[in-house]
N, C-alpha and C positions, 0 to 999 in steps of 0.2 A: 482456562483449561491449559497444563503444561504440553509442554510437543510431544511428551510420554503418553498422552490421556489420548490424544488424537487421534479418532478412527485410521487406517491405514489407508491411504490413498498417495497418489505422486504429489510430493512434495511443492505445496506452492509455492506458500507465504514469501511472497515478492522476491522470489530466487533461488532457482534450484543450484546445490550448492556439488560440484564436480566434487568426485574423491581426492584428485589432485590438489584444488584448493583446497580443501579441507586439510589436507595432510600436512599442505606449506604452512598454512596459517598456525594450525596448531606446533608444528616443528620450529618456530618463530615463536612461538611461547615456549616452549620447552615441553612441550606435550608428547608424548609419543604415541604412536600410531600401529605400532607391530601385534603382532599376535604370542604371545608368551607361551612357552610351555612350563607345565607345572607338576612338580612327579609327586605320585601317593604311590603307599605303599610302605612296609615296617622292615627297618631293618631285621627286625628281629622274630619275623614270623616264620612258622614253620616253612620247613623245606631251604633252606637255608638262607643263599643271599636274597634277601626282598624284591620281587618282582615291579619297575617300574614302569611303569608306562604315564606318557605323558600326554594330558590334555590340553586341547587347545584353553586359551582365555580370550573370552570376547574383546575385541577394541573397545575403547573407555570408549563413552557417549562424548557428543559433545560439551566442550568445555564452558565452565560460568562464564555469563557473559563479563560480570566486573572484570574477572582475566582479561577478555578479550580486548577490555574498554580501554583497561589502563596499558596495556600496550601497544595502542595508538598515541599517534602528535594529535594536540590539538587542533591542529588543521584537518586533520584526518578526520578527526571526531566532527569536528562541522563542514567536513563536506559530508557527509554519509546522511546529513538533514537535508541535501538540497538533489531534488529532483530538477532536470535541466532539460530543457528541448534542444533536439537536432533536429540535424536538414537530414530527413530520410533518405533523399535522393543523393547522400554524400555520404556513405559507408566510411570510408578512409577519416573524415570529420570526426564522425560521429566517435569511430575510437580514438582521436589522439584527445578530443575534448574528456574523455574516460582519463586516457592514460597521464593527461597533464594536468590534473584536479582531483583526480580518484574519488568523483560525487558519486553517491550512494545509489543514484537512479536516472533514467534519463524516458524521457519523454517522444514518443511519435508522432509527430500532428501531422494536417496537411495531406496530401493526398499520392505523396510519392511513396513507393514501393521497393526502389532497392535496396533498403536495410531490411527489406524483411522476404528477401530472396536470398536463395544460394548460401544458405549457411554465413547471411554475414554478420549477422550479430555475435557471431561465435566468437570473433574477431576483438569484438567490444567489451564481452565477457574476458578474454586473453590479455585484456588493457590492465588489467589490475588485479591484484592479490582478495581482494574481497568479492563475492555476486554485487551483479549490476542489477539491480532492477528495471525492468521494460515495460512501459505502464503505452498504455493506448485510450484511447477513448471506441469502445465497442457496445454501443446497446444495442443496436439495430435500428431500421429506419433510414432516419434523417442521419442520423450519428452513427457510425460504422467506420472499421477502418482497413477490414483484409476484406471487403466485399467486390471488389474488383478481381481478387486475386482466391476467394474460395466460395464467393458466393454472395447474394444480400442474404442478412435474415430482415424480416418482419417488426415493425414499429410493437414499443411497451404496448401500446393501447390496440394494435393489432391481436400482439399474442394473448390477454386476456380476454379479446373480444372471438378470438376462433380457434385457441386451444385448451388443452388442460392443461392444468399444472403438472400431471405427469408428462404430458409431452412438450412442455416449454423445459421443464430438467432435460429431458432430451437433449433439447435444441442448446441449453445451455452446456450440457459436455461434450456434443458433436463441436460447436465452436469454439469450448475451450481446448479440446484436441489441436484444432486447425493453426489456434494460436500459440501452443505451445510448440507444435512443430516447430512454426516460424521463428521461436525464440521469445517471446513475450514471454513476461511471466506475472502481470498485474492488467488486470482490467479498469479500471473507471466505471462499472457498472455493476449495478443495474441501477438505475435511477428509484428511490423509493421517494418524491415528490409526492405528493396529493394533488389532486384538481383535473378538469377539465376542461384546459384553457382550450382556445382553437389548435389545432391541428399544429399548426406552420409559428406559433407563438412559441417563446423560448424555450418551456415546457411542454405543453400541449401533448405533442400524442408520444412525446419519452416518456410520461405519464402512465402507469398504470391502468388505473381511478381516479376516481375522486370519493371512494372509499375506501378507507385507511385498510378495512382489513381484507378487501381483494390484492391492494398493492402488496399486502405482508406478504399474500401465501403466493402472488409469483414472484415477489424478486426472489422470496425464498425457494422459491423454484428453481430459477436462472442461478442463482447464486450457486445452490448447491451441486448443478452439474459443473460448473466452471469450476468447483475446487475439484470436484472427484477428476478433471480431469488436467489438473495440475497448475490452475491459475487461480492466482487471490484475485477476490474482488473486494471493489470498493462504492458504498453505498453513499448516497450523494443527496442532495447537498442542502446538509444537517446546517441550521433546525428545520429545514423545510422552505422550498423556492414556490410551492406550485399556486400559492393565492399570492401573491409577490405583484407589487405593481407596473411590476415593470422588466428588462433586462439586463440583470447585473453586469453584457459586456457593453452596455452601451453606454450604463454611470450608475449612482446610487440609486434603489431599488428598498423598500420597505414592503414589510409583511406585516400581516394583521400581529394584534399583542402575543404576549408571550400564554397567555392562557387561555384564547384561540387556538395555539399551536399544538397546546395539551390534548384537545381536544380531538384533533384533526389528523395535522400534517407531523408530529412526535409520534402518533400510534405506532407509525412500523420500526420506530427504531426500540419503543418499548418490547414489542414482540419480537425482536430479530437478534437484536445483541444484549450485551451483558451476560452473567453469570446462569449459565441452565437455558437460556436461550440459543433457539436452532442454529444460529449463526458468529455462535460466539466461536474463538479460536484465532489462532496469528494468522489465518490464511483469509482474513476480513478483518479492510477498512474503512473507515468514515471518510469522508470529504467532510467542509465546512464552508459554504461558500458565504458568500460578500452581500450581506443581508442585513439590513437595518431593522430589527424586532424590538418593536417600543414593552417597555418592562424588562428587557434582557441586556440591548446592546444602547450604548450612552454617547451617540456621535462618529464612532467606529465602527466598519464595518463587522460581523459575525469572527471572521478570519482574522480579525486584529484585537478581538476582543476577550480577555483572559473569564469573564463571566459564563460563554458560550462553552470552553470547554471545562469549565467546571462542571454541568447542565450534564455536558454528554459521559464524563468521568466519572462525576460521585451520585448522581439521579439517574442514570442508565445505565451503569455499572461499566463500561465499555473499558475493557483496558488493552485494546490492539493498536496498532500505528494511525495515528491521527493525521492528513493530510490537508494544504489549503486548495480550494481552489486556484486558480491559477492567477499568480500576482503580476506580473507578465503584460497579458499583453486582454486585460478587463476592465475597462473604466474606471467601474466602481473602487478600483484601487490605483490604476496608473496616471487618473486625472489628481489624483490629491498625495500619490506618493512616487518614492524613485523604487526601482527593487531594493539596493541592499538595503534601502529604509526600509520597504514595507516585510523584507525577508526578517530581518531583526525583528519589527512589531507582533509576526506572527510566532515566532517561535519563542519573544519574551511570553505573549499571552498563552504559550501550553500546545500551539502543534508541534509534532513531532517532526512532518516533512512539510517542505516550503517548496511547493508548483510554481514554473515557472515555465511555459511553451517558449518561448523568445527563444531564440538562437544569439545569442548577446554572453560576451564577456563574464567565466564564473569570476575573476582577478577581485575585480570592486564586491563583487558580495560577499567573499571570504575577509577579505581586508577588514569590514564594517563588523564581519560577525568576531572575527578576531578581536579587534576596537573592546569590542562590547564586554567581551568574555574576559580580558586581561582588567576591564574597568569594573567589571565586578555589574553591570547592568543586566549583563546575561550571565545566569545563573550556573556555575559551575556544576554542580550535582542534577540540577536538571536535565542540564544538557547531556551528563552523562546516563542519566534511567532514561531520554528521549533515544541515543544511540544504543543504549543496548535492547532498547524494544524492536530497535528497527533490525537489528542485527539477529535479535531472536527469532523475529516473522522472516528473515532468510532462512534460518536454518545454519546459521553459523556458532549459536554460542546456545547456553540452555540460562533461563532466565531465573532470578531468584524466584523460590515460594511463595 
């Protein structure tokens, strides 16, 4: 669905885009921004000199993304794939790691609270000519992350266990209100998982169900108040963790086959995304997390593996910003890889953004992705339909047909 198709609601898709930046950017291509006037009227119509009067003309829409793409640096263009963690508790950080890298998104973990007080990510947004994206992790529960500062909400497997789906859309636009005040502009949730492992296990009660089509109808729940109230979310973690044997931050972790997953734990992404699906649009993304699925994935984990998002691209139709789990600071990838390696592996195999929580050096990841790109192993054209997807779910550029 293009951004024209899009019901009317505040603007998510990972960054709400000021009038200012928008002006600059475009004025940096040579776009102009002003409002025209335009006279009608005949010279030569009765009554003698022609009456004009002049109408406004609308401001051109936003511009194609290829415009937008090709006047970036290449460095530009691969930082805009890397999602980065900061130290919440270090506002001042947080933007000079924005203003010295200009990456495309940055990360809240952990449990401090002054980047999301007092206006100051406003700051971090001010770091750079492009939207920042503000991604958190918020399901409720266990996993929350303004719940000191607006409130808990209630665990997946709480809210289908004592509310309705009309009232979890509720609770998801009341909280996506709270978190848009704060500056956030991307969720990590809602978990669409299958299973019903114990409570306190990696999944467990972020869980839904352990029926594929109770989980559809509430993330689609949660989901759809968090856009109406101007936050993308991102649905997690494709092909499915919730029969997993294990926990992917601790090391490798496998799931049952791939045509188990058919079955099961793939239902809610067949009902939720893709083409005529409720949750299709830029303002929804996937995660893929670090999962070894025999018949899919060949030794690699899900998130390094170019088979996996084939799976979620051309058999689920999904064409929004593709994200990894977190490469960082997760066993299943940091005991067998370095970042800028495993950053490179994810985005050769088809994501578009590369997670990373650590608070660590973007320098060496650009360097390797740079490496890559001039070597011809990371794919020029790709990289640029991966930046301009990401720049179209801001709200910066209007994407091809």
């Amino acid at each position: 669905m293009s951004i024209g198709q899009q019901r009317r609601r505040p603007r998510a898709a990972v960054g709400i885009v000021s009038s200012l930046v928008v002006g600059a950017l475009l004025a940096g291509l040579g776009v102009g921004t002003g409002v025209l006037p335009t006279l009608t009227g005949s010279a030569g119509s009765t009554g003698g000199a022609a009456a004009q009067r002049a109408e406004p003309v609308p401001p051109p829409g936003p511009p194609a993304c290829d415009a937008v793409v090709a006047g970036l640096s290449e460095r530009d263009r691969l930082a805009q794939r890397l999602m980065v963690g900061v130290d919440a508790a270090d506002p001042a950080g947080a933007a000079e790691i924005v203003r010295s890298w200009r990456v495309g998104g940055i990360f809240l973990g952990g449990k401090a609270t002054a980047l999301l007080q007092d206006d100051k990510l406003a700051a971090v947004q001010a770091a750079t000519a492009l939207p920042v994206t503000v991604a958190v992790d918020d399901e409720g529960g266990r996993v929350q992350r303004i719940g000191t500062l607006d409130g808990p909400m209630p665990s997946a497997r709480r809210m289908a266990a004592d509310m309705t789906t009309g009232q979890v859309r509720v609770l998801g636009f009341e909280r996506g209100r709270q978190l848009r005040a704060r500056g956030v502009t991307m969720n990590f949730a809602p978990t669409v998982d299958v299973g019903r492992q114990p409570a306190g296990s990696v999944i467990g009660d972020r869980a839904f169900s352990d029926d594929p089509e109770v989980v559809a109808r509430y993330a689609q729940a949660f989901a759809e108040g968090q856009r109406e109230a101007g936050v993308a979310v991102v649905l997690k973690h494709f092909p499915g963790h919730g029969h997993a044997n294990g926990d992917s931050h601790a090391g490798r972790v496998s799931t049952p086959p791939l045509d188990r997953l058919r079955r099961d734990d793939l239902r809610p992404y067949s009902a939720l995304v893709g083409p005529g699906r409720p949750l299709a649009g830029l303002d929804t993304g996937v995660m893929v997390g670090h999962l070894d699925v025999p018949g899919l994935t060949e030794g690699l984990p899900a998130s390094l593996t170019p088979a996996v998002y084939r799976l979620l691209r051309d058999e689920y139709g999904f064409d929004g910003v593709v994200i990894t789990d977190d490469l960082g600071a997760m066993k299943a990838i940091s005991n067998q890889f370095s970042l800028p390696r495993a950053t490179l592996a994810a985005l050769q195999a088809g994501a578009d953004v590369a997670l990373s929580s650590n608070v660590t050096p973007v320098g060496p990841v650009l360097a390797t992705l740079e490496q890559a790109l001039a070597e011809g192993t990371l794919d020029a054209g790709d990289n640029d339909r991966a930046v301009a997807r990401i720049l179209a779910a801001k709200g910066v550029c209007a994407a091809r047909s």
